[in-house]
Backbone as a ProteinNet text record, in pm:
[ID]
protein_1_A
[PRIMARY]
XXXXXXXXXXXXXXXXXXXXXXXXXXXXXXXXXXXXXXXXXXXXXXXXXXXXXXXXXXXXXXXXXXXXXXXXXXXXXXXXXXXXXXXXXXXXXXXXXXXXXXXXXXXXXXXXXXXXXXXXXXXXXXXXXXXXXXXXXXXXXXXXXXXXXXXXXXXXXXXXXXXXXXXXXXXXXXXXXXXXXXXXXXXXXXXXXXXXXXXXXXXXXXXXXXXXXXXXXXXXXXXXXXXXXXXXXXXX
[TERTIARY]
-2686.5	-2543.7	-2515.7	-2547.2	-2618.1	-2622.3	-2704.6	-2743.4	-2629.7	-2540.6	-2475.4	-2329.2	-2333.7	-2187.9	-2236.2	-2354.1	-2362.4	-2348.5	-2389	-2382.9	-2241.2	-2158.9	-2001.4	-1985.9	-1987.7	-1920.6	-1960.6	-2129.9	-2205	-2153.6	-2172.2	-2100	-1969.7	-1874.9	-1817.8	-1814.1	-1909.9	-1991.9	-2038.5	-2133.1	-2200.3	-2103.1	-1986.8	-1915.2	-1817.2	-1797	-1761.7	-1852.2	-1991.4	-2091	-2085.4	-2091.3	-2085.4	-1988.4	-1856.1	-1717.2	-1755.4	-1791.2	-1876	-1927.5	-2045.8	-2122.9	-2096	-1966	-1908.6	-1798.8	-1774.8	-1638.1	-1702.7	-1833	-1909.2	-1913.7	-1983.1	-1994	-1899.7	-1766.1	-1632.6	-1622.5	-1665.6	-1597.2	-1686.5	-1829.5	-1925.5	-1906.7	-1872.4	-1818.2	-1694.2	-1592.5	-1477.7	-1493.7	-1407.8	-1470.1	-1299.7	-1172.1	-1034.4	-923.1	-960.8	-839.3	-790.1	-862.7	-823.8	-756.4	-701.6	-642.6	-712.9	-758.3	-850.2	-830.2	-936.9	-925.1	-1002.7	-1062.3	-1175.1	-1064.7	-935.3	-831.2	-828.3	-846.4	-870.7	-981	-1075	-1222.3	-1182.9	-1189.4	-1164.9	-1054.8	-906.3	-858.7	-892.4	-970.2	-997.2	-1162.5	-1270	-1344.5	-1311.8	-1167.7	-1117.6	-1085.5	-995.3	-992.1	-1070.8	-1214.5	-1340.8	-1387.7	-1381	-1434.9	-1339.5	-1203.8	-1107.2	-1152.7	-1182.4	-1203.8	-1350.9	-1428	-1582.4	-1578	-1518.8	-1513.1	-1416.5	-1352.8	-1232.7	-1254.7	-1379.4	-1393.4	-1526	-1586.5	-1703.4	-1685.8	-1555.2	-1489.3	-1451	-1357.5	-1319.3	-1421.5	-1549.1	-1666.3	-1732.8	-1760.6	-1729.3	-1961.4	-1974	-2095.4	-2105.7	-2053	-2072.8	-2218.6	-2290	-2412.5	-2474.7	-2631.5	-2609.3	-2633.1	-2681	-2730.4	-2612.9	-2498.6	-2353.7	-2310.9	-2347.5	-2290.4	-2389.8	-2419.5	-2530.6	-2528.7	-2510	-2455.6	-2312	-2229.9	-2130.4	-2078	-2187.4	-2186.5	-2244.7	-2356.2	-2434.9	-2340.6	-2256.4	-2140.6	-2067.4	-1976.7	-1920.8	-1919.7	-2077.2	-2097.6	-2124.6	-2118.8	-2165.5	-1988.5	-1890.9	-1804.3	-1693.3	-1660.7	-1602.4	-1680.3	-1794.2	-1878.8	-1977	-1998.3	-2079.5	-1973.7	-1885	-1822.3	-1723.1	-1657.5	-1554.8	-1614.8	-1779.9	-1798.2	-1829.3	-1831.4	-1823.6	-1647.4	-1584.3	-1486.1	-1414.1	-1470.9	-1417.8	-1517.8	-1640	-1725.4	-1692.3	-1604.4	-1556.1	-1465.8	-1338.8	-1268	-1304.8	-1382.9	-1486.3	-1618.2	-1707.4	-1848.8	-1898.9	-2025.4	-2117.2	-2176.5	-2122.9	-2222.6	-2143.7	-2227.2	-2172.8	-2080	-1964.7	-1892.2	-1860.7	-1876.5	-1845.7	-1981.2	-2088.1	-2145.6	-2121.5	-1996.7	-1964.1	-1861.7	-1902.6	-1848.8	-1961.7	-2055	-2215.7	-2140.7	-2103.3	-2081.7	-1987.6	-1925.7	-1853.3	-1940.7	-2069.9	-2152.3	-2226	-2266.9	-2343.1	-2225.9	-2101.5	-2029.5	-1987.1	-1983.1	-1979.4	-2042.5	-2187.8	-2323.5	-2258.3	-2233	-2258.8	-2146.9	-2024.4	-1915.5	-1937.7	-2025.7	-2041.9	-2130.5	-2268.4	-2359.6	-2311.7	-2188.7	-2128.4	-2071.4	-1943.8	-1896.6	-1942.7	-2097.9	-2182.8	-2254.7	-2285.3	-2320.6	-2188.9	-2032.1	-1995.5	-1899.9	-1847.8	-1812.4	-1652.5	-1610.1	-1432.6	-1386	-1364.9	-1280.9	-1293.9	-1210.1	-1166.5	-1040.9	-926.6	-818.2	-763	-845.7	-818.2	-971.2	-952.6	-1077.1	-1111.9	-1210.5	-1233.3	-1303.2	-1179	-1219.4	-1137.1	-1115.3	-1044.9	-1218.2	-1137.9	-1203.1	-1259.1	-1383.3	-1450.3	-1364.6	-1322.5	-1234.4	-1077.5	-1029.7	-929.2	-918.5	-1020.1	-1075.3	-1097.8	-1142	-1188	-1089	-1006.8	-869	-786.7	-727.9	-703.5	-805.9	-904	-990.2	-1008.2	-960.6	-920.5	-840.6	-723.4	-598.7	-569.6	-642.5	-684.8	-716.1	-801.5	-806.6	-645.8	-587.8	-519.3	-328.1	-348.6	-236.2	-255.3	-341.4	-379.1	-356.1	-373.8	-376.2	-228.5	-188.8	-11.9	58	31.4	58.5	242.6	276.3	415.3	430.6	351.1	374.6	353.9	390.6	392	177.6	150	62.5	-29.9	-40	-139.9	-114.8	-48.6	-9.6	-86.9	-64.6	-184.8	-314.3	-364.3	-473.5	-505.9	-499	-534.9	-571.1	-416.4	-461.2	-549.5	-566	-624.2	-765.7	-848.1	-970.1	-982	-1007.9	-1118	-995.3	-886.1	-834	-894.2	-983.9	-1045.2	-1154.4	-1222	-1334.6	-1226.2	-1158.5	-1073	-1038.3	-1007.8	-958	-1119.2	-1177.1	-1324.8	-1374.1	-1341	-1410.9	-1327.4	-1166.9	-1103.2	-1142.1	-1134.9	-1203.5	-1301.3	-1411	-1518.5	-1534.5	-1451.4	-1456.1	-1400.3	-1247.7	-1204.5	-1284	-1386.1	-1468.1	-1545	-1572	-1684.5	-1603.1	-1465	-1420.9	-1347.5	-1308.6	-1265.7	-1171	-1076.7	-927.8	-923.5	-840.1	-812.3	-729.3	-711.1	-633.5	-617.2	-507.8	-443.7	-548.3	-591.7	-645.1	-503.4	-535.1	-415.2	-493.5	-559.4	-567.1	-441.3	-390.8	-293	-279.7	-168.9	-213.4	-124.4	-116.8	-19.7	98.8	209	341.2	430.5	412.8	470.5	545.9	659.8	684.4	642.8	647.1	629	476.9	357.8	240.9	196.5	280.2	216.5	334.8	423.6	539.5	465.7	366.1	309.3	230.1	163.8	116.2	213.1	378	465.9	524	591.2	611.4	499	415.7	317.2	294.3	318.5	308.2	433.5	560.6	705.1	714.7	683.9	706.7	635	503	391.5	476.5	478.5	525	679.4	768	856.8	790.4	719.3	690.7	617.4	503.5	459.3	567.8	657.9	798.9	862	867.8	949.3	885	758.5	668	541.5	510.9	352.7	244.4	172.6	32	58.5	156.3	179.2	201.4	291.3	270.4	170.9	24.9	-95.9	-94.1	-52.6	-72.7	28.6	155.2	225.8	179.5	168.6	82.1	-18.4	-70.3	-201.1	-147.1	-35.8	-0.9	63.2	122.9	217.4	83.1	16.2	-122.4	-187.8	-188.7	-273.6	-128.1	6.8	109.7	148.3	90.8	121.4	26.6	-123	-199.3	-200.3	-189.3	-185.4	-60.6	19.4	159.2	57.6	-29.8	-56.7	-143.1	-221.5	-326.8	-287	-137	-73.7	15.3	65	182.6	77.3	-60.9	-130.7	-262.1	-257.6	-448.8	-545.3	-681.3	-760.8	-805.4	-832.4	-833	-806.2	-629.8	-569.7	-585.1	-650.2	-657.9	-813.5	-885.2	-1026	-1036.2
2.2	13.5	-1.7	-113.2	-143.5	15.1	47.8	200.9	301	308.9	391.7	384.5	238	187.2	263.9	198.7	251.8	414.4	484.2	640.9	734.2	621.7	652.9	727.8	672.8	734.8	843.4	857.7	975.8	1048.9	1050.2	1178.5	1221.7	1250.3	1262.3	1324.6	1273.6	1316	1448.3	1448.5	1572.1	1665.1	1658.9	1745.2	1826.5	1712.2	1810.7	1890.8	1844	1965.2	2099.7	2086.7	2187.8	2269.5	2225.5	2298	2352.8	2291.3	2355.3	2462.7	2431.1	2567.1	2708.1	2651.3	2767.5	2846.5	2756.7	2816.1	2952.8	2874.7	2988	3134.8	3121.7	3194.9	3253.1	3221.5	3298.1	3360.2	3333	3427.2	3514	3498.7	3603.4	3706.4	3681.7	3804	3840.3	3803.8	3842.6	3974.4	4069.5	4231.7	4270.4	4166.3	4187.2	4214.8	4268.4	4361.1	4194.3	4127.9	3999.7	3861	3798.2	3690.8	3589.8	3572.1	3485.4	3332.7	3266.6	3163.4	3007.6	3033.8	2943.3	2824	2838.2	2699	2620.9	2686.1	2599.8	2517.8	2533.1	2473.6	2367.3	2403.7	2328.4	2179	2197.8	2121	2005.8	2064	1969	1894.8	1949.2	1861.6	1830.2	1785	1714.5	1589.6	1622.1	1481.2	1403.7	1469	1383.9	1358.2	1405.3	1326.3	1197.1	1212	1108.1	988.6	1007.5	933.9	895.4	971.3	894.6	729.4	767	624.5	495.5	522	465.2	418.3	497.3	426.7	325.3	336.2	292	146.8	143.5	39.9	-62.3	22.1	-62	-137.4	-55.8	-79.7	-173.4	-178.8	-302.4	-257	-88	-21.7	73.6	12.4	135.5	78.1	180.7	182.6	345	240.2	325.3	490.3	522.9	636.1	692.9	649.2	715.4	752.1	683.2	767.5	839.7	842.8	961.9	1097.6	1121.7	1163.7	1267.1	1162.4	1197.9	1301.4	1270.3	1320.6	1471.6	1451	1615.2	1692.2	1612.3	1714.1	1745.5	1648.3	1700	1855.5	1832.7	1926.3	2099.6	2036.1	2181.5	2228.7	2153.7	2183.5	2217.5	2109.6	2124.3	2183.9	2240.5	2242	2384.9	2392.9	2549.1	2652.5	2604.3	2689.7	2745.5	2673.3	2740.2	2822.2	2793.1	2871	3053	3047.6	3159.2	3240	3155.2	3172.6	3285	3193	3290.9	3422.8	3390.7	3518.9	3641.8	3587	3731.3	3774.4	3696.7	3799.6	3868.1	3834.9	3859.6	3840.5	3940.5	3959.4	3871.2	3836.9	3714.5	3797.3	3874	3971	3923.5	3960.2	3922.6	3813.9	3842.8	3749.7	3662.6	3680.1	3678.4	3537.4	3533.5	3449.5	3319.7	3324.4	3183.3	3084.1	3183.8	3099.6	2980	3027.4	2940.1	2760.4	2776.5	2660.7	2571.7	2625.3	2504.1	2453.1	2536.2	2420.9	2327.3	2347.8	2284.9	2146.7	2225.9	2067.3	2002.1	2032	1980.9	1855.3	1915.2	1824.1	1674.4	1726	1622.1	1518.9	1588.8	1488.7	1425.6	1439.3	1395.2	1281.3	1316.7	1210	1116.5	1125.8	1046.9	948.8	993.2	920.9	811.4	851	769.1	617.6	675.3	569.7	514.1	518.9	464.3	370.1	272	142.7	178.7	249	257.7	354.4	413.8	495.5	444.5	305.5	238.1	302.4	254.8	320	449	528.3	634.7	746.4	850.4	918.6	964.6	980.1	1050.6	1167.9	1271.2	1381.6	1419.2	1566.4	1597.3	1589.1	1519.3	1512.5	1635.6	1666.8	1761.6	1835.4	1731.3	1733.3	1815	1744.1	1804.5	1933.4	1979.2	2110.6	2208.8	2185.6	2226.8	2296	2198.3	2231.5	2319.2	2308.2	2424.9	2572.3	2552.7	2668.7	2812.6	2694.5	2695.6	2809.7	2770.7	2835.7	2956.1	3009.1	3119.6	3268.6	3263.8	3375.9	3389.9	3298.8	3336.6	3357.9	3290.7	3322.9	3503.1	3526.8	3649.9	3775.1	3726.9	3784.7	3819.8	3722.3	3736.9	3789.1	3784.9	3889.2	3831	3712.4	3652.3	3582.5	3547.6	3484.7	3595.7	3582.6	3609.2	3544.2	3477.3	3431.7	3481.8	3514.3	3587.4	3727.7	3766.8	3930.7	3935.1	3865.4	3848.9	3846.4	3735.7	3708.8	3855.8	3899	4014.3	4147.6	4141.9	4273	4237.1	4138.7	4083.4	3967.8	4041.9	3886.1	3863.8	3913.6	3815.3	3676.7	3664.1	3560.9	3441.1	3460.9	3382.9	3302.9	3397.9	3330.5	3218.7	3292.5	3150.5	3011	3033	2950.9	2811.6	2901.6	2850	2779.2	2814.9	2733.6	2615.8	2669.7	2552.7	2439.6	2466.7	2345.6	2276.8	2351	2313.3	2230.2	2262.3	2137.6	2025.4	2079.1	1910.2	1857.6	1887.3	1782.1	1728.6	1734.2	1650	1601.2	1631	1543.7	1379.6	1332.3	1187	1219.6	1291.1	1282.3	1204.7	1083.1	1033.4	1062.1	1083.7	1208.5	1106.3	1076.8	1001.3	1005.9	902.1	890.8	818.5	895.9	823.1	678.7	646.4	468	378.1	317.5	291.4	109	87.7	-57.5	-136.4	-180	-226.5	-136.5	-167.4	-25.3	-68.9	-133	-164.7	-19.4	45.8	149.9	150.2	48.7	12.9	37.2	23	30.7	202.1	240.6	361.8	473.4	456	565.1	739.5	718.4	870	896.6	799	866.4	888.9	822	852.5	956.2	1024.6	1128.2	1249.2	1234	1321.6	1411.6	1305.9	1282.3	1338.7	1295.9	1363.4	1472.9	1509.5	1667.9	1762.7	1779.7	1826.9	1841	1751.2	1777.6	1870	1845.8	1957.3	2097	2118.5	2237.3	2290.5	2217.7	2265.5	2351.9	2253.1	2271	2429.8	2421.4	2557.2	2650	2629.6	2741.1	2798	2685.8	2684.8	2740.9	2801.2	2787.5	2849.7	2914	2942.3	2843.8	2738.7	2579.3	2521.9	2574.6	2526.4	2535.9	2617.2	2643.8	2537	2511.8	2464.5	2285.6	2269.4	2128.2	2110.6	2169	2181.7	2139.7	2177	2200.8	2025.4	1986.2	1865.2	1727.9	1784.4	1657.8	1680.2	1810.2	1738.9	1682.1	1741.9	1690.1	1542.9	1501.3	1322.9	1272.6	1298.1	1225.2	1272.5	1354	1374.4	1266.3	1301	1139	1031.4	964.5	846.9	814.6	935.4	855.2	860.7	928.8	881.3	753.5	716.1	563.5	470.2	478.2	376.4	351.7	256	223	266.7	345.7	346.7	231.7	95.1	-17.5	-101.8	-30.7	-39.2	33.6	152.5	246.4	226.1	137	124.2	4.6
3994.2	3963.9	3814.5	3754.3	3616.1	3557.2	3605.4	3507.2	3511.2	3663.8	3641.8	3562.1	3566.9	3497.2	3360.2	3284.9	3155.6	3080.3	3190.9	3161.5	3229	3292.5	3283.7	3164.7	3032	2949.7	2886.3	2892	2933.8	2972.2	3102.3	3150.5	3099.3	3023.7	2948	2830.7	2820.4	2642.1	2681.3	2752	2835.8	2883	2922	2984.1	2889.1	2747.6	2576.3	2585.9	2602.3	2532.3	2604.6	2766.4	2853.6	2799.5	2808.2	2825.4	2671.1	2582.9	2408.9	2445.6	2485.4	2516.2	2609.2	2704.7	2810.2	2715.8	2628.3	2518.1	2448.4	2372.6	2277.2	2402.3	2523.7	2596	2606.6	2635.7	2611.7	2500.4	2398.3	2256.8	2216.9	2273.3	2290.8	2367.3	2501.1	2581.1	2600.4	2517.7	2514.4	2445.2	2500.8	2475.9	2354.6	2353.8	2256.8	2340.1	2465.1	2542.5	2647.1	2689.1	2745.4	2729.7	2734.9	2714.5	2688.4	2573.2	2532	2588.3	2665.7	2757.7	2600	2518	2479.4	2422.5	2436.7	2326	2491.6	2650.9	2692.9	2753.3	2760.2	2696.5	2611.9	2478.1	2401.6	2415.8	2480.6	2509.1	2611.8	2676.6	2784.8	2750.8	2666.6	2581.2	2457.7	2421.2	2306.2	2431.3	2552.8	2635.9	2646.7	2679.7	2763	2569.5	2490.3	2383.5	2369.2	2402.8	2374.5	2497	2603.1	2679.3	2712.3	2650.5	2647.6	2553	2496.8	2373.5	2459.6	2474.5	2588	2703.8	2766.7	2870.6	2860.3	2776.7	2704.3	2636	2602.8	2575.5	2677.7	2773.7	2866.8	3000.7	3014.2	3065.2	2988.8	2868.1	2774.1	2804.6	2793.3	2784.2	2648.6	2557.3	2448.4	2434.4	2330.4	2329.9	2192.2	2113.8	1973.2	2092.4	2199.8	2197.8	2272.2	2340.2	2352.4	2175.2	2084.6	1925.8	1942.8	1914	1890.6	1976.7	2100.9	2226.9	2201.2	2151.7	2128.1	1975	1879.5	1773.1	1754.5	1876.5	1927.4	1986.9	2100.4	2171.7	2103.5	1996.3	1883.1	1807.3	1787.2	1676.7	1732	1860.3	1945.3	2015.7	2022.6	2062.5	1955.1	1813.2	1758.9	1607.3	1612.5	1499.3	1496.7	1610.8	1625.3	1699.1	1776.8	1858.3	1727.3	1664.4	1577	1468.6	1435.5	1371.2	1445.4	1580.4	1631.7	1668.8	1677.8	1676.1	1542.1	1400.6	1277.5	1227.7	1341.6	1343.9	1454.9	1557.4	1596.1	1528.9	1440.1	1372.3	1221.8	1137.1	1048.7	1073.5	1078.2	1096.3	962.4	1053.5	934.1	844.6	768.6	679.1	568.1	426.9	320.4	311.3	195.4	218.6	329.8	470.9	651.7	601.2	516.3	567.6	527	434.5	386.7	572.6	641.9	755.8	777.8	781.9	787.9	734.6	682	605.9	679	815.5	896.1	987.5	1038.9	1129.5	1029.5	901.4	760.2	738.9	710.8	728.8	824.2	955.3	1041.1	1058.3	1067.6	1047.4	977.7	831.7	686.2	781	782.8	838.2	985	1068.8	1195	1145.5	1062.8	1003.3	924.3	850.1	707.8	850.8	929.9	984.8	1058.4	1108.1	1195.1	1118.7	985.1	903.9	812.2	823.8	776.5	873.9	755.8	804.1	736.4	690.4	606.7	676.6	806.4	843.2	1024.2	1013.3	1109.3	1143.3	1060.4	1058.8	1003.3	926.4	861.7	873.5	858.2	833.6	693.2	663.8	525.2	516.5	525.5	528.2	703.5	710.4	833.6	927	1045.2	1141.3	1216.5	1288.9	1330.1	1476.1	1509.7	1653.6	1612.2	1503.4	1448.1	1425.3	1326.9	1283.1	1420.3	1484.3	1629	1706.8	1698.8	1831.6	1746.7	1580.1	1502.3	1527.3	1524.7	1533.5	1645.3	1748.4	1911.1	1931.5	1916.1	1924.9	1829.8	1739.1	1662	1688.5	1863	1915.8	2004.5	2086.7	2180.3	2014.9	1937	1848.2	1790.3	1749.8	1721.2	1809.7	2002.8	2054.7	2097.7	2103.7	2144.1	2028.7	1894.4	1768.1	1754.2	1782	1835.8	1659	1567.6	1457	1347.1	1224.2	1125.1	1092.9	1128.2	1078.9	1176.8	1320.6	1365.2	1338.2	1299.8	1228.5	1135.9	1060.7	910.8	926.2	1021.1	1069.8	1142.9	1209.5	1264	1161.6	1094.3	997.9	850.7	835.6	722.2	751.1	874.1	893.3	778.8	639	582.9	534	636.8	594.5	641.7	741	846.8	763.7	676.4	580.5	507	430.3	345.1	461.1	540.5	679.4	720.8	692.8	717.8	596	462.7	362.9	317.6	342.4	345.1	439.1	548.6	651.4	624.9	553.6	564	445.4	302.3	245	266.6	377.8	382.2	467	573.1	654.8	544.8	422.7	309.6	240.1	228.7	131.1	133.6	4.4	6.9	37.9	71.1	140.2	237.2	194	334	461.3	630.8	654.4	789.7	781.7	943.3	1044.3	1093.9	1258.1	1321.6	1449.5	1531.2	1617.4	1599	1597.9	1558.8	1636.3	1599.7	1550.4	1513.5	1436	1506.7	1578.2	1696.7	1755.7	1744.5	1775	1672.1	1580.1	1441.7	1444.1	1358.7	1342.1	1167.2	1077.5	919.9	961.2	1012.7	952.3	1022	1121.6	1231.7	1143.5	1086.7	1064.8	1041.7	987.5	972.2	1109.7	1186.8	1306.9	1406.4	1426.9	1487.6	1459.9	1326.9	1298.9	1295.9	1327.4	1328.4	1486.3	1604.9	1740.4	1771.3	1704.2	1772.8	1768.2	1569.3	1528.5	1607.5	1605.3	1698.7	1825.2	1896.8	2020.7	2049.3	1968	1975.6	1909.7	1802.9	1727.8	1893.5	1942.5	2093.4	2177.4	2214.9	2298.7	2277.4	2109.8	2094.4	2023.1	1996.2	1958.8	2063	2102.5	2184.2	2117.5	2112.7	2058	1920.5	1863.9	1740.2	1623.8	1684.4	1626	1528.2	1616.9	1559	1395.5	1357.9	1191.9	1118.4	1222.4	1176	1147.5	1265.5	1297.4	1214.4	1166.7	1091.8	908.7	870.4	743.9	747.7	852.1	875.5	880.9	924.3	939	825.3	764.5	587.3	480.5	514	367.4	445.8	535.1	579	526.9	534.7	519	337.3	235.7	131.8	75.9	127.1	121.9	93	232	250.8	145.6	131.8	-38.3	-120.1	-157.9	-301.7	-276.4	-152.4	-180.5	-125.3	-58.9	-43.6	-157.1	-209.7	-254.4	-167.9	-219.8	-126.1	-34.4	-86.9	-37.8	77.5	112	203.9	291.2	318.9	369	450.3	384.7	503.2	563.7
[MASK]
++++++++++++++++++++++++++++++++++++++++++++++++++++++++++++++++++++++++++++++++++++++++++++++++++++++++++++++++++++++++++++++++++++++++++++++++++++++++++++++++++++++++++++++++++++++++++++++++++++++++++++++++++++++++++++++++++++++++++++

């Protein structure tokens, strides 16, 4: 019983990677004419990554080879899949191969995070998971052609490369960038992860998957706020 309590949160971990690897399979055989399914994949191994840690906790079974576990599913769900993702709308040729460089940082930022001890309450650098679920929602926005910004995206892929190198430096960089960890329900110490959680959720409400870009711009100018009115200091 012992054994199976411990690999509870396992299974979990394992089931990011699956729904990872069934996603890639989706954007491989997606032929353009279909309703691209892979943002939901993705949503539902962003849960089981949210709840592998969580329950691991509350089982009071975390353990070093659940990180480790969790950092492989990671990188295969939020780290290799998106780099296939900006390879169906720009081919990996030439310029197309500076996509290469989001599973390369993926890696650095999954490994940095594992050996560090200062991104309790904050991350440094956008999170892999973050990056991921933006990445997600990229085929099915494009496909519905409903934004100004999947219009672009469509008639303009190699916007997708820029989309990709941007990401890929903020997963390496010192930017510090909101985790929603929260610091009791204080509204003075949480005010940017509360406004972050409301806005999102209406932009959802009255945009739905077009949002994403929007959400995306609102979670780097909060966390760009937070490292100019906070010390780094305060922040780990």
């Amino acid at each position: 019983m012992n054994w199976i309590k411990r690999n509870i949160p396992n299974l979990f971990t394992l089931s990011n990677l699956t729904l990872g690897v069934l996603a890639i399979q989706q954007v491989i055989l997606s032929n353009g004419g279909d309703e691209p399914k892979v943002h939901y994949y993705v949503f539902l191994a962003a849960f089981f990554d949210l709840l592998d840690g969580a329950v691991a906790r509350a089982l009071k079974v975390s353990s070093r080879l659940g990180v480790q576990l969790d950092s492989l599913a990671d990188l295969i769900t939020f780290g290799v899949l998106p780099t296939f993702i900006y390879a169906s709308i720009f081919e990996m040729e030439g310029w197309g191969l500076l996509i290469l460089l989001v599973p390369v940082c993926s890696a650095i930022r999954l490994a940095v995070f594992n050996i560090s001890e200062d991104q309790k309450t904050s991350f440094k650098g956008i999170s892999t998971t973050a990056h991921g679920l933006f990445a997600s929602t990229l085929p099915i926005i494009i496909w519905t052609g409903d934004s100004y910004f999947g219009q672009s995206l469509a008639q303009m892929p190699y916007i997708a490369i820029i989309i990709a190198v941007f990401f890929s430096y903020l997963m390496v960089s010192p930017l510090r960038m909101i985790s929603l960890k929260f610091e009791g329900l204080s509204l003075a110490k949480n005010w940017e992860k509360y406004a972050l959680l409301i806005v999102s959720l209406l932009l959802v409400v009255f945009m739905g998957y077009d949002s994403a870009p929007w959400i995306m711009m609102l979670y780097l100018l909060l966390s760009i706020i937070i490292n100019f009115r906070q010390p780094q200091n305060t922040m780990e």
